[in-house]
N, C-alpha and C positions, 0 to 999 in steps of 0.2 A: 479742400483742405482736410474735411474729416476724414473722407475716404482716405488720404495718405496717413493721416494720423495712425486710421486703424490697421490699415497697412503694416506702418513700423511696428506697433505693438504686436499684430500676429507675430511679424518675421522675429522680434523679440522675445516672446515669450516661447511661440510654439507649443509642443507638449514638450515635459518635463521625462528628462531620461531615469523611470522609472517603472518598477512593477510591482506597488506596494501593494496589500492584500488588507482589505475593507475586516478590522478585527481578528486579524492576522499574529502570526510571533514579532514578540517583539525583542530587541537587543538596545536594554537601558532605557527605556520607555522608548525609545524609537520603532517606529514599522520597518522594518528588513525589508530592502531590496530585493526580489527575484528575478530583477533584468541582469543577463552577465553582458558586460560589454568585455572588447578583448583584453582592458587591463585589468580585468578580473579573474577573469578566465586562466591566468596564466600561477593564480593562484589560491591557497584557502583565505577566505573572509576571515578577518580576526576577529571574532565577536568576543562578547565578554564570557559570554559560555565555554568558547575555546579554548581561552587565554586561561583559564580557570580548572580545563577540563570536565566541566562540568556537560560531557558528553557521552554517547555510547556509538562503539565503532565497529560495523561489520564490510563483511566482505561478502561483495558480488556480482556478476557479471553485468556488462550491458550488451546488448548488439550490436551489431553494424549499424543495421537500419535505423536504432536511435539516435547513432551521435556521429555515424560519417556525413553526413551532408553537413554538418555545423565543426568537422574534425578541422584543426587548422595547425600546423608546425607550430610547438609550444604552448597549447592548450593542455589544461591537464584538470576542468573542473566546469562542472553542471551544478545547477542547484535544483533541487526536488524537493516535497512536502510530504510527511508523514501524519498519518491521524488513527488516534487508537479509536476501543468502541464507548468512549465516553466522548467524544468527538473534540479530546485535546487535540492541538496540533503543534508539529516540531518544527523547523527551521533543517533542512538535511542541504546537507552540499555531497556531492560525488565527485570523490578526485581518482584520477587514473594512477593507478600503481601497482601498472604489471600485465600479466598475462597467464592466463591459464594453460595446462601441456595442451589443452584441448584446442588453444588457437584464441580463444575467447579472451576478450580484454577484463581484467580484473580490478573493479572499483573498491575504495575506501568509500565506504558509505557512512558520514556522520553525522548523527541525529543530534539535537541537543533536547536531551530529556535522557531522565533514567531508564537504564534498562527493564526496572520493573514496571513501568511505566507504559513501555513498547511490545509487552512477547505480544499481544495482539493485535498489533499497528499495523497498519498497512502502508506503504511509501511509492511512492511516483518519481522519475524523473523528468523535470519540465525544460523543455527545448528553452532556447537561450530566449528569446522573449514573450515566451508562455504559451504559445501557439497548440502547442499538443504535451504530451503526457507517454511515458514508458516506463513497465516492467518489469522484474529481473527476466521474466520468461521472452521478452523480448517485443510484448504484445504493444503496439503502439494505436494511441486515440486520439482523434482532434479534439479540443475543447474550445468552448467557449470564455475568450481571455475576458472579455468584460464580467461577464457572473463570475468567472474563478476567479475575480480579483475582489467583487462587490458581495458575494452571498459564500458567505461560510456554508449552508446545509449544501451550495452545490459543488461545493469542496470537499466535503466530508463523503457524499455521495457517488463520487467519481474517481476518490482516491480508494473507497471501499470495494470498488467496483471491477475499478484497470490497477489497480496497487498491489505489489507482492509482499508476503508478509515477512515481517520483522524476525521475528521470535527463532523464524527456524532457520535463519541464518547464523554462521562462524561469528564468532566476535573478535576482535582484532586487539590486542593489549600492547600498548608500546606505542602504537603511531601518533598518539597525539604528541607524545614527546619527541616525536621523530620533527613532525612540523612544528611546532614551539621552537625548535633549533633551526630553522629556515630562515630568509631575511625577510626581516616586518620593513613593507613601505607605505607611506600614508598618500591616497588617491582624493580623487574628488568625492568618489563612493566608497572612503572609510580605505581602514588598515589592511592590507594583504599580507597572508606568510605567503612568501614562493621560494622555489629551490634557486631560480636564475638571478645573477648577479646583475651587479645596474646597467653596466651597456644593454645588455638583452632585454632588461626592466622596461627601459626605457626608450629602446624603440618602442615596445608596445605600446608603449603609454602615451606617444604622440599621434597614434592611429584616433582618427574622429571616426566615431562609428555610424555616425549619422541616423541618430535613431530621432530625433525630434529636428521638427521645420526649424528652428537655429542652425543647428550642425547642418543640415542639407543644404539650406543656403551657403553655408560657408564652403561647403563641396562642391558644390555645383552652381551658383548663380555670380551674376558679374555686376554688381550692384554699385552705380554710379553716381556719384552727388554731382549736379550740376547746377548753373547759374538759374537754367531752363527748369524750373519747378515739376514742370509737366514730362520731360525729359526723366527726372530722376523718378518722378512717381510709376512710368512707364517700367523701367528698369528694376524698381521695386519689384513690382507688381508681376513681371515676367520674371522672377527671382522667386517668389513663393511660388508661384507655380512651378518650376523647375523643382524647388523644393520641396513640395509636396507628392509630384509624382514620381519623383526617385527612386533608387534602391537605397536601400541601408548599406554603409560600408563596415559592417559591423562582422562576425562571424555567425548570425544565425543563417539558419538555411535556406531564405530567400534574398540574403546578400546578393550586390552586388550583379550577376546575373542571372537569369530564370534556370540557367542547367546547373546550379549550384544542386539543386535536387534534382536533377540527371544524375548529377556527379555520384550522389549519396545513392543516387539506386544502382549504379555500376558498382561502387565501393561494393556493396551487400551485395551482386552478385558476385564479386572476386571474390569478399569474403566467407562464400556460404563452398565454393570451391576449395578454399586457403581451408577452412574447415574439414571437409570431406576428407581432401587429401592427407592432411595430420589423423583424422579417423582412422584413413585405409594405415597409415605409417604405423600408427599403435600398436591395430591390430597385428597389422606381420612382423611387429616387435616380439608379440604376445603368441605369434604364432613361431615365431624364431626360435626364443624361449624356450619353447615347448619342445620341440625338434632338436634342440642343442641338448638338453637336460636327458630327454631319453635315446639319446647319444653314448651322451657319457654314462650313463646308468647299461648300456648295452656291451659295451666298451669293459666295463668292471667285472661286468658278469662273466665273458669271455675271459679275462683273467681270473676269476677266481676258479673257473671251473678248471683251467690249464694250468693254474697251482694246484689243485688237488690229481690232477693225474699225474704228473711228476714226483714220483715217491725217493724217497728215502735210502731204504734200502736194495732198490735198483741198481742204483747210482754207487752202489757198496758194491753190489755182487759184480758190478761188472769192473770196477777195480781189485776187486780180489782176484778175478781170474785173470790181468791183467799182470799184477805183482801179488800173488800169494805170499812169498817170503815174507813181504813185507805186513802183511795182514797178521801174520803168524809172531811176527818180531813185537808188535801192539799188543 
């Protein structure tokens, strides 16, 4: 009987869908979440900093390779950490908004801290449940998720390290007021603004992402109450285990099946092609240009020189000898 007991309380409790950070940002004395599950993802967290503006908004790219394997129809948001060299740290989300001529996807990166606060910050983007670290340059790390959640100095350290810096990034004016005008919806993990109206809202929102042994059970096990004590403990008990060894049905990049990071390495190689070829295109733009312009400058020149041989009084003499009389009667 204890054994079942402890049983139900595992399959009860599990771990908690979370990835709060050991003296971390906080939002209203609360520790900020860093897990995105997919009804997050689909928009900005409404913190009090947000809702407030009390933020600073740049622009910059990410790679393929950091966020196709976790890319999914109606994502549009990462969350990352920033730390300057007094070793504050900010709360950053990245939402997708846009694309560069270059091909390159173009992120709202939003800090919450002042900008004078940031020109020496450096920032990370953290895969959807903290596994690794990206960027802007595209450089991707694994880390260690237990210490980046428990040891600040190995936060400070890793984002100083693999983090692009702040300061010499665009800054973006207007966009927080662009999301403040979005729909605010209230989740399990707090308020979201997103662009998508409630049918779309909310299929996301019934997606179990199966990130802790609760959700897995309820994905994947067949758990039976019977009369048989022994029966339902078995059933239990083959139910956490299912549960534990599962996939997440979640959107990070070991969802679901092992080629989901296949997927994200083919992505990156399409994309490094889808790249190139807009390079080569540029170019012969640039070179088109070129060829069109001293065209038409060769084009003028030919007319100007065949206006100036065509005179004047040519065009006279050979009408006077033509009609004299008439030259004479003028």
């Amino acid at each position: 009987m204890k054994v079942f007991c402890l049983l139900v309380v595992l399959m009860l409790t599990g771990c908690a869908n979370t990835l709060v950070m050991k003296d971390g940002p906080l939002d209203l004395n609360d520790p900020i979440n860093l897990l995105v599950t997919p009804v997050q993802s689909v928009g900005v967290a409404a913190t009090r900093n947000v809702k407030d503006g009390a933020i600073t908004i740049v622009e910059a790219p990410v790679a393929d390779k950091c966020i196709s394997a976790e890319m999914y129809p109606g994502r549009i948001r990462w969350n990352g950490l920033a730390v300057n060299k007094e070793g504050e740290e900010f709360f950053t989300q990245f939402v997708l908004s846009g694309m560069y001529k270059s091909g390159e996807y173009r992120f709202s990166v939003i800090i919450e801290g002042d900008k004078e606060k940031l020109r020496d910050a450096n920032v990370v983007l953290l895969s959807s449940k903290g596994e690794f670290v990206c960027n802007f340059e595209g450089v991707l790390a694994m880390i260690d998720a237990a210490r980046f959640r428990n040891e600040r100095a190995y936060r400070a350290e890793t984002i100083k390290k693999e983090g692009s810096r702040v300061g010499k990034r665009h800054r973006m004016s207007g966009f927080e007021k662009n999301v403040q005008s979005w729909n605010l919806y209230s989740t399990y993990q707090g308020e979201v603004f997103t662009p998508y109206g409630d049918e779309d809202f909310k299929t996301i929102a019934r997606i179990n992402p199966g990130y802790n042994l609760l959700d897995k059970v309820v994905l994947n096990g067949k758990v039976t109450i019977s009369t048989n004590p022994i029966y339902t403990l078995w059933t239990i008990g083959s139910s956490i285990i299912e549960g534990m060894t599962a996939k997440s049905q979640g959107w990070d990049y070991m969802s679901q099946l092992p080629d989901r990071l296949m997927m994200g390495q083919i992505v990156e190689f399409i994309g490094k092609l889808r790249l190139e070829v807009i390079r080569q295109l540029n170019e012969e733009k640039e070179v088109l240009k070129i060829l069109v312009a001293k065209k038409i400058d060769e084009e003028k020149s030919k007319e100007t020189i065949v206006a100036a041989k065509v005179e004047t009084p040519k065009v006279e003499t050979a009408a006077v000898k033509k009609n004299p009389k008439k030259k004479r009667k003028e």
